[in-house]
C-alpha positions as CSV (number, residue, x, y, z in Angstrom):
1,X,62.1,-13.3,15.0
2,X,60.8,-11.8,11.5
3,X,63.1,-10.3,9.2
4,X,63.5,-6.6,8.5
5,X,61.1,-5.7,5.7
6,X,62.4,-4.4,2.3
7,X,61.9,-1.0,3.3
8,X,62.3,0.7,-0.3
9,X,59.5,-1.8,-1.1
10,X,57.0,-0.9,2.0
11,X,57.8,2.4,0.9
12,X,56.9,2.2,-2.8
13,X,53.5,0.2,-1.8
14,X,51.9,2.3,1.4
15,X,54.2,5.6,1.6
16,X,52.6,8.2,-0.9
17,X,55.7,10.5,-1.2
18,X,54.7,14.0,-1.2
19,X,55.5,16.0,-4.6
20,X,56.8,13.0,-6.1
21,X,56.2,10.9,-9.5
22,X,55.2,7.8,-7.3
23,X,55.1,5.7,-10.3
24,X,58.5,6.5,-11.1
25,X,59.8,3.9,-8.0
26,X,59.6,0.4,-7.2
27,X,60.5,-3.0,-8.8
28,X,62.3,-2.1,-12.2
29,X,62.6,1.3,-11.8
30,X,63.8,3.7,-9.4
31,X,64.8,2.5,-6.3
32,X,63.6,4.4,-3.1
33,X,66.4,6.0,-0.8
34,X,65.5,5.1,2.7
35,X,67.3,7.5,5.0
36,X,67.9,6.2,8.6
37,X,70.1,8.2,10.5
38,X,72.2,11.9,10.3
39,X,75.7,13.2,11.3
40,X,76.9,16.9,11.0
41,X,75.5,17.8,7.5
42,X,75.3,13.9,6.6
43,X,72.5,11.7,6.4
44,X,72.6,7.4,5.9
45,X,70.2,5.1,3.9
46,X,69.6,1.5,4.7
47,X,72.6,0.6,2.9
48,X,75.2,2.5,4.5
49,X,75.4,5.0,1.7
50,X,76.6,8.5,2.8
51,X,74.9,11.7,1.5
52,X,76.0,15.0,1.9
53,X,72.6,17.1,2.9
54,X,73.0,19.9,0.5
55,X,69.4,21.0,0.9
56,X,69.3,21.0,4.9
57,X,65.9,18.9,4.3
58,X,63.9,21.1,2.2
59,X,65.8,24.1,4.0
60,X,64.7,22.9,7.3
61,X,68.2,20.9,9.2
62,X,69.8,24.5,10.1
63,X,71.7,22.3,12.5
64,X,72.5,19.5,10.8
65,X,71.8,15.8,12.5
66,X,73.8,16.1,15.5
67,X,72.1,17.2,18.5
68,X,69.8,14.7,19.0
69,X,71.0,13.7,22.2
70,X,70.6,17.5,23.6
71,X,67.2,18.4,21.9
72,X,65.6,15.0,22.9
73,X,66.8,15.7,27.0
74,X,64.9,18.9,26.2
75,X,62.0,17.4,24.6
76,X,61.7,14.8,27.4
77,X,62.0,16.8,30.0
78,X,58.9,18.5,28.8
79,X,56.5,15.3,28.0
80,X,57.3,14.7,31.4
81,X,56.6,17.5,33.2
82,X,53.3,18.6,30.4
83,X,52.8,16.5,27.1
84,X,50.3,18.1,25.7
85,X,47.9,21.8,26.3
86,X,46.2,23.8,23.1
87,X,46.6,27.7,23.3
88,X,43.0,28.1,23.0
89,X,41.8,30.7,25.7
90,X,44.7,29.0,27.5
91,X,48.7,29.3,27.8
92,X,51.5,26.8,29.0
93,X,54.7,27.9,30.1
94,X,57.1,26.6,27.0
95,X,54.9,28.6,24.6
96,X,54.9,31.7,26.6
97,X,58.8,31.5,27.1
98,X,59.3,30.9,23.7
99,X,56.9,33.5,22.4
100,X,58.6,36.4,25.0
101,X,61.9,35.0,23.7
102,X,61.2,35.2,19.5
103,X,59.4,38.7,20.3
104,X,62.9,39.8,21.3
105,X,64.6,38.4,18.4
106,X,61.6,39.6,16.4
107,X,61.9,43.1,13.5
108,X,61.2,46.4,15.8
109,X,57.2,46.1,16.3
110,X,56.7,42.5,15.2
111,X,56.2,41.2,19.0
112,X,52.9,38.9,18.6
113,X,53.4,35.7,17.7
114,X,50.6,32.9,16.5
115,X,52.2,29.6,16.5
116,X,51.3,27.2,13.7
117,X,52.2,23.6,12.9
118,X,54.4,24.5,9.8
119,X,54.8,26.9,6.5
120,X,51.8,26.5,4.4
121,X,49.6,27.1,7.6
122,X,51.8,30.0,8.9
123,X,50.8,31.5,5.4
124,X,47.2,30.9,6.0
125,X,47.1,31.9,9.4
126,X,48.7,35.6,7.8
127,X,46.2,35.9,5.3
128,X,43.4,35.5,8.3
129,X,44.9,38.0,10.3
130,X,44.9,40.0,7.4
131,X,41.5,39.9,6.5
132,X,40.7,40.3,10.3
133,X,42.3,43.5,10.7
134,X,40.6,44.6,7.7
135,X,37.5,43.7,8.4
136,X,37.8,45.6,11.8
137,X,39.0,48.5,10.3
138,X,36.4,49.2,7.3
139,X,38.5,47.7,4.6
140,X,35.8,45.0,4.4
141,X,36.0,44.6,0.5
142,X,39.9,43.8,0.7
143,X,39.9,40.6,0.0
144,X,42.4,40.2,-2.6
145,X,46.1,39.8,-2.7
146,X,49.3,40.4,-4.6
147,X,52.3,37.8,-4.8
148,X,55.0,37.0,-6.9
149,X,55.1,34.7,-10.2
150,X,57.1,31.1,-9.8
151,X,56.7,31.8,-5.9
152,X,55.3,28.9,-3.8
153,X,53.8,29.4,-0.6
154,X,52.5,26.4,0.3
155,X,50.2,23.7,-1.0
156,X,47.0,24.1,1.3
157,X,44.3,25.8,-0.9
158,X,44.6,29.0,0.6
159,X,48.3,29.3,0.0
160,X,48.3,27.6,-3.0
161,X,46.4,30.2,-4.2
162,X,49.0,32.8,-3.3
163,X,51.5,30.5,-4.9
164,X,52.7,31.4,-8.4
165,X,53.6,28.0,-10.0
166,X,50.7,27.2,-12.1
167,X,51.0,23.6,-12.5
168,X,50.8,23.1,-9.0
169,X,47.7,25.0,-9.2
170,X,45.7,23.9,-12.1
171,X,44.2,20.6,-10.7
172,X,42.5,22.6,-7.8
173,X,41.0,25.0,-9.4
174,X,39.4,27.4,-8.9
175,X,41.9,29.4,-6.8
176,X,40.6,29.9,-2.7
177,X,41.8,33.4,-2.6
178,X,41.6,36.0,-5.7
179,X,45.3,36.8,-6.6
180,X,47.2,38.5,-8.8
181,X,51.0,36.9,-9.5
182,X,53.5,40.3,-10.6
183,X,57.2,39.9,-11.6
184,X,59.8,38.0,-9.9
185,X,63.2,39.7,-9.2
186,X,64.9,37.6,-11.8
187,X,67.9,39.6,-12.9
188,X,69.7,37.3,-14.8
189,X,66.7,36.9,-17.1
190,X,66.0,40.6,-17.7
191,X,66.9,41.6,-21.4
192,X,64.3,38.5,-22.4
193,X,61.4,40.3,-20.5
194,X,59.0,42.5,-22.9
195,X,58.5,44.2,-19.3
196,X,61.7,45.3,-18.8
197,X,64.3,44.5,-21.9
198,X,67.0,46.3,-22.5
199,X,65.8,49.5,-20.0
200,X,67.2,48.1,-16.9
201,X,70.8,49.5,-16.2
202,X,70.8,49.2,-12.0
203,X,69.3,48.2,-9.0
204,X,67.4,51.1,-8.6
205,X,66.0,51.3,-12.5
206,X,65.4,47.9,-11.4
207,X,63.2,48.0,-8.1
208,X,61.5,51.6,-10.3
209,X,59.9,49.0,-13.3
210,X,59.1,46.5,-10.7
211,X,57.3,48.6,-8.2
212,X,55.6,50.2,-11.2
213,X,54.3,47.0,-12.0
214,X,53.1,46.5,-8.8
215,X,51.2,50.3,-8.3
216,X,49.8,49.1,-11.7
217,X,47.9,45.8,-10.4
218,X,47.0,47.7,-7.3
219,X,45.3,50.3,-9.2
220,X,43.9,48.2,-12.0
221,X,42.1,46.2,-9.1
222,X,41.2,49.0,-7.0
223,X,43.1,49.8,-4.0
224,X,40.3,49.4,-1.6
225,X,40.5,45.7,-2.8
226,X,43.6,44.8,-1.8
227,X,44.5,42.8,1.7
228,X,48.1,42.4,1.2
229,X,51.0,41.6,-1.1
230,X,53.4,38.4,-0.1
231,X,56.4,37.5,-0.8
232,X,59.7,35.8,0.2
233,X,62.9,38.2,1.1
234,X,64.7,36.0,-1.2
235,X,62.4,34.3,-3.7
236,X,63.3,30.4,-3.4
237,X,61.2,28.8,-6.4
238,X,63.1,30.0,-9.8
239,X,66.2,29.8,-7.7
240,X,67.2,32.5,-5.1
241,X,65.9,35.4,-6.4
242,X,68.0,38.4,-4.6
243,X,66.0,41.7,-4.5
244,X,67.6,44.6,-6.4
245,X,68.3,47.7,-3.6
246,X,65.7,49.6,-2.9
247,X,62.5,47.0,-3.4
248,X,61.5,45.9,0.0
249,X,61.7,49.7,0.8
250,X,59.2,50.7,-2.2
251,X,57.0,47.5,-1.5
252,X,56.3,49.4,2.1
253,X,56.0,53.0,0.8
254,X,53.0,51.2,-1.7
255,X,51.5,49.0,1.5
256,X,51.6,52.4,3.2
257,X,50.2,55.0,0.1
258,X,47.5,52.1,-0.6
259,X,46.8,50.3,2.2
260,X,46.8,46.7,2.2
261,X,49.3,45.0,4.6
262,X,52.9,43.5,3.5
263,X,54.0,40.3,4.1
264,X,56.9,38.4,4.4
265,X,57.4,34.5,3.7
266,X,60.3,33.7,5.9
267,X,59.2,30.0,5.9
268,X,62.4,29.5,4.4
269,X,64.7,32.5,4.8
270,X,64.7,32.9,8.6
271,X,66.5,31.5,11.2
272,X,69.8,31.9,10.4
273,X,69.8,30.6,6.4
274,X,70.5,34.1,5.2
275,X,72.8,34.7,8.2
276,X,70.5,36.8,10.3
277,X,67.5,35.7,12.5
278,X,65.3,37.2,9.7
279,X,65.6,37.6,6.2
280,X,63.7,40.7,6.3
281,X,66.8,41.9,8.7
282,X,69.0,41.3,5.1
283,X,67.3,42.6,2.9
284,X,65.7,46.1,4.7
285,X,62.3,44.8,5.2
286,X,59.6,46.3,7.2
287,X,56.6,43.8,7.0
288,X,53.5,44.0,8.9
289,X,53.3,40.1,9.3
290,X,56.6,37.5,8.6
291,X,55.4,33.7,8.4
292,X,57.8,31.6,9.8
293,X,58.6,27.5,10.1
294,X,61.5,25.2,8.8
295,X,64.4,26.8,10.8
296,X,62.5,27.7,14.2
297,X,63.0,23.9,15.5
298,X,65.6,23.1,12.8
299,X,63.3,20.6,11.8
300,X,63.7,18.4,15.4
301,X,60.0,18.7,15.6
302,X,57.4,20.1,13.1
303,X,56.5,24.2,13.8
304,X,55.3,27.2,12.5
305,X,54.7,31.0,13.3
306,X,53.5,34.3,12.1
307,X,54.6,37.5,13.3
308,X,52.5,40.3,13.6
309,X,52.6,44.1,14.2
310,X,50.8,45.7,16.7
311,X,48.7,47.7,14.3
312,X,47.5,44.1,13.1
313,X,46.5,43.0,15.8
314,X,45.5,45.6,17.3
315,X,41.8,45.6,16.8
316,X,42.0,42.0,18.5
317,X,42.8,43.3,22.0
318,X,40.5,46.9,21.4
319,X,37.3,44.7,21.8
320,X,37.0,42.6,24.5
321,X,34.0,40.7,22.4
322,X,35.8,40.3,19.2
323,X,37.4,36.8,19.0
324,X,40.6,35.3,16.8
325,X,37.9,33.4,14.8
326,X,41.5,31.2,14.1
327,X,42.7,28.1,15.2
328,X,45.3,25.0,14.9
329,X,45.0,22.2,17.2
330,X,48.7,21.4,17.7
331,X,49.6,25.5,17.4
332,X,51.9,26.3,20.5
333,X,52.4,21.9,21.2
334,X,54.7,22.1,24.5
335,X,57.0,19.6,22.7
336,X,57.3,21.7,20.1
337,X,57.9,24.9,22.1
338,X,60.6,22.9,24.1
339,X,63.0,21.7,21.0
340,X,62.4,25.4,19.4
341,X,63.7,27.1,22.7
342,X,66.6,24.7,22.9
343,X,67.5,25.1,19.3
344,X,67.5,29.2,19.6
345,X,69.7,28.8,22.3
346,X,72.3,26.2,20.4
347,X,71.7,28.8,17.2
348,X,73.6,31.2,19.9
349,X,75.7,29.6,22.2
350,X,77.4,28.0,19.2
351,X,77.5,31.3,17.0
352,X,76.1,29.5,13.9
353,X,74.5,32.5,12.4
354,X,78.0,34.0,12.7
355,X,79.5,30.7,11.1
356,X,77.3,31.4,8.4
357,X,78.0,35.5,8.2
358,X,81.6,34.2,8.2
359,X,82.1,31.5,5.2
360,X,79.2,33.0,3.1
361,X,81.9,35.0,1.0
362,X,84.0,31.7,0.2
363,X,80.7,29.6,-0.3
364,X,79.9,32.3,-3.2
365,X,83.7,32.4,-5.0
366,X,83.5,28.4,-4.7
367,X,80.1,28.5,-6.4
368,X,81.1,31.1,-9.0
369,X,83.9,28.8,-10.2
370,X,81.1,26.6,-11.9
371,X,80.5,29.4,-14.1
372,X,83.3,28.0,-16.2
373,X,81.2,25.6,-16.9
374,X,79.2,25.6,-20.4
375,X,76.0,24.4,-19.0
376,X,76.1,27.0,-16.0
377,X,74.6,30.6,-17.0
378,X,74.0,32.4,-13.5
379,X,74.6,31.5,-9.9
380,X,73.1,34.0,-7.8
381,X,72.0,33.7,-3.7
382,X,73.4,34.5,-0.2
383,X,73.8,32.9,3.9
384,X,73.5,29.7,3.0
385,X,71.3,29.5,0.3
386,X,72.3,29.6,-3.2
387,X,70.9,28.6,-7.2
388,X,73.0,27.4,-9.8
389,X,71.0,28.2,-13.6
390,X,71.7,25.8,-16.2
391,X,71.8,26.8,-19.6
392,X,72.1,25.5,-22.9
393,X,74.3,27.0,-25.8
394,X,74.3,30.7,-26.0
395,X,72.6,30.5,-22.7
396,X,69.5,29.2,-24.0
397,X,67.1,27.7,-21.8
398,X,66.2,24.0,-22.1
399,X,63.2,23.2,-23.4
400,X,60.5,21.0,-21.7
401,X,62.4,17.4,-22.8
402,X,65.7,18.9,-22.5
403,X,64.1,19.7,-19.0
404,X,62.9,16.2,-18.7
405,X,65.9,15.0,-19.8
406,X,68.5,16.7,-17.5
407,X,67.0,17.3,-14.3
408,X,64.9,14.3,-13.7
409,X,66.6,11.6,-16.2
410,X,70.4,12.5,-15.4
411,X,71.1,15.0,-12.2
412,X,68.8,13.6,-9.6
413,X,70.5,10.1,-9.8
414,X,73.4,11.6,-10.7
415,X,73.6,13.9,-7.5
416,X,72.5,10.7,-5.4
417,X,75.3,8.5,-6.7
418,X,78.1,11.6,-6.4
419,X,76.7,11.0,-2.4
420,X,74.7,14.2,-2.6
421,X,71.4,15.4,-2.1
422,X,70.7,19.0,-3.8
423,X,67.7,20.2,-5.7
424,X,67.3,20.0,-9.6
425,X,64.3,22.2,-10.4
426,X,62.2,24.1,-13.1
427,X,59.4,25.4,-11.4
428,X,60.9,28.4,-13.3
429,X,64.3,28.0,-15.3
430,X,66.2,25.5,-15.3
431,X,68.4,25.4,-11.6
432,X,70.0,23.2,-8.8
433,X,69.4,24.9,-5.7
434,X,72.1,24.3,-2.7
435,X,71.5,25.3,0.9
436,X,73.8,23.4,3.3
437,X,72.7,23.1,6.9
438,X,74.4,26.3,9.0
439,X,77.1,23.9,11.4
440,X,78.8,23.3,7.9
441,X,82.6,24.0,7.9
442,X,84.8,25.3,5.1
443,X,86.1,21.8,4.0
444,X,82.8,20.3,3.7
445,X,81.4,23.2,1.5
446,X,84.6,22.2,-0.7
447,X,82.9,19.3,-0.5
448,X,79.8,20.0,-1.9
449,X,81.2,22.4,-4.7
450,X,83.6,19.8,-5.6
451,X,80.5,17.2,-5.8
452,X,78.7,19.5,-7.7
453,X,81.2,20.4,-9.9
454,X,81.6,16.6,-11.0
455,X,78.6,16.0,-12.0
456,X,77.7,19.3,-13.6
457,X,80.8,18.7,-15.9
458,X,79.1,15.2,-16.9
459,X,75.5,17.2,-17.3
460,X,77.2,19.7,-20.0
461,X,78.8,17.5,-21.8
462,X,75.9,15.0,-21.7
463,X,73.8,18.1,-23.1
464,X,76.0,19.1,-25.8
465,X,76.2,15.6,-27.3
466,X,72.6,15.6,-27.5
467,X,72.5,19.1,-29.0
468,X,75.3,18.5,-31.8
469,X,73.2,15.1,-32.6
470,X,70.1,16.6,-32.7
471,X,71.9,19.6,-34.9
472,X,73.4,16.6,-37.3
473,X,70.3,15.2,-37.7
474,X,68.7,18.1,-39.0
């Protein structure tokens, strides 16, 4: 019998890890963590090391690694009875079910759903169906959109374009789709913002300069231009951006006064992260289309959705002739279906949006204890789903080494070897993003705030060394 490979080496010569600095791994350099197996909010590499999942899996594991057992009698049951039918001119039972089921959990009036295979195509998928209803209702020059800077929407061309992180868009340029990136609703960065400065006393002074912004671009491009304008109920990239009272309510009186249709990303925020079955439920949201993935299976099988109004889709049914020129091969899969029926029902029978409703308030005073900390300028979030802004003296923002430095040189390691896994990122400022999988107790969130506490002490006073050398020096 053949040894077990060296995984972490198979890995670093055939597995091309997705947003990742391949060339960082392998012999002499980083090793690669090979995960094998999950309990609760814990996950196992090859060497028995024990990680504390404070992402949820790219906020995907609402539920954690143990129900395998119960989602895979599910999925079986399915393979055997129907393993595979498309939703093309055709149903199966497990999508129907599950489409008659999220239409009732669905916003008042969102009751269509397209299933996709995950985010980035949910995201496509909305921008067809908004060009589609456009195009059948004489708005057949709006074919531009509005979405938000530091955003990201996926990395398919179409949504890339939507995406505001430009260095995830340079190398495919030119853009798919002709967009124009507005403000963020980054508060704690306000009084640095030639937009906004020292003008912005509340939420609603707030939501007034950003809206204006917005009515600006829309009129600047023409009205009869614009498709729609995206964006997430709380903005993930940048580090949970919370929207100030009153914006999602302005960002429909615009869709309405101008008429292009409003979208909301839930890729991330749905499904129970935020504590509701929507985000858009949070935050007083009335899209016209919510794009959907991540949560809906909890990540037991890959799937997507959109969610559209009946004014969108509409003209599809009006015309027996027109078609859903639209398609994804494995949109609706019966496995799929299966595991996301079986996880909405867990979601309920085991109150874990209410678990979530319930510890949110002593997740946030656990987190806000880090803001004794010199490197830590802001945390800001909500549910389960939370940014932690690091800062440098005088809350200054690192620069690109300090960047380098800190989040890629010292945390991610750092975080690994503390038994963690949590996000370092500067696709905006510099953050650490948290977002535990929804089962998690109160002792285990200790958990993760002590862990994070740890090794943020080390990372401010590994960054204020460096900055009283670099000062001596001078």
């Amino acid at each position: 019998m053949n040894p077990l490979p060296d995984l972490e080496e198979v890995a670093h010569e055939h597995l091309l890890m997705h947003f990742t600095r391949n060339g960082a791994f392998g012999p002499g350099r980083q090793p690669v963590v090979v995960l094998e197996r999950g309990e609760g909010p814990y996950v196992f590499d090859t060497h028995g090391n024990r990680y504390f999942d404070a992402l949820s899996a790219l906020f995907c594991s609402q539920l954690g690694y143990s129900y395998g057992e119960e989602v895979v009698s599910a999925a079986a049951a399915q393979m055997a009875r129907l393993p595979f039918a498309t939703t093309w001119s055709m149903a199966h039972p497990t999508a129907v079910a599950l489409a008659d089921r999220l239409s009732q959990l669905a916003p008042p009036g969102l009751g269509h759903v397209f299933f996709t295979s995950g985010g980035a195509e949910s995201v496509e998928s909305a921008w067809k169906l908004a060009r589609l209803y456009h195009n059948a209702t004489g708005g057949e020059h709006r074919t531009k959109a509005i979405a938000r800077r530091i955003a990201y929407h996926g990395a398919s061309l179409g949504a890339l374009a939507l995406t505001g992180v430009e260095s995830y868009k340079a190398p495919f340029a030119p853009a798919a789709i002709q967009v124009r990136h507005v403000s963020p609703t980054n508060r704690f960065r306000l009084r640095e913002d030639d937009r906004f400065g020292e003008a912005v006393h509340d939420d609603a002074e707030f939501s007034r300069l950003l809206l204006e912004e917005i009515e600006a671009v829309v009129l600047e491009e023409g009205p009869e231009t614009i498709a729609m304008f995206i964006a997430e109920p709380v903005q993930n990239a940048g580090g949970c951006f919370v929207p100030p009272t009153g914006y999602w309510e302005g960002l429909r009186e615009l869709a309405d006064r101008y008429g292009f249709l409003l979208v909301a990303d839930e890729v991330i925020t749905a499904f129970g992260r935020l504590g509701e079955w929507f985000g858009s439920m949070r935050v007083g949201a009335h899209p016209d289309l919510i794009t959907t993935a991540k949560g809906l299976t909890s990540a037991y099988a890959p799937m997507g959705a959109v969610f559209a109004s009946d004014r969108v889709v509409g003209p599809l049914y009006e015309d027996p002739k027109r078609s859903l020129v639209h398609g994804i091969t494995f949109g609706g899969h019966p496995l799929c279906a299966a595991i996301s029926l079986k996880n909405l029902e867990i979601f309920e029978r085991d109150g874990v949006f209410e678990n979530v409703r319930t510890l949110e308030g002593h997740l946030q005073d656990r987190l806000r204890e880090l803001l004794a900390l010199s490197i830590v300028g802001d945390v800001r979030g909500c549910g389960f789903f939370w940014a932690v802004e690091l800062v440098g003296e005088e809350g200054r923002r690192f620069d690109a080494e300090e960047r380098e430095r800190l989040l890629r040189g010292f945390l991610f390691g750092r975080l690994l070897r503390a038994g963690m896994i949590a996000r370092p990122d500067d696709r905006g400022d510099s953050v650490v993003q948290v977002a535990p999988p929804l089962i998690c107790t109160a002792e285990q969130l200790d958990e993760m705030v002590d862990g994070l506490a740890e090794v943020l002490t080390e990372a401010g006073e590994l960054m204020n060394l460096e900055a009283k050398t670099a000062k001596g020096a001078a």
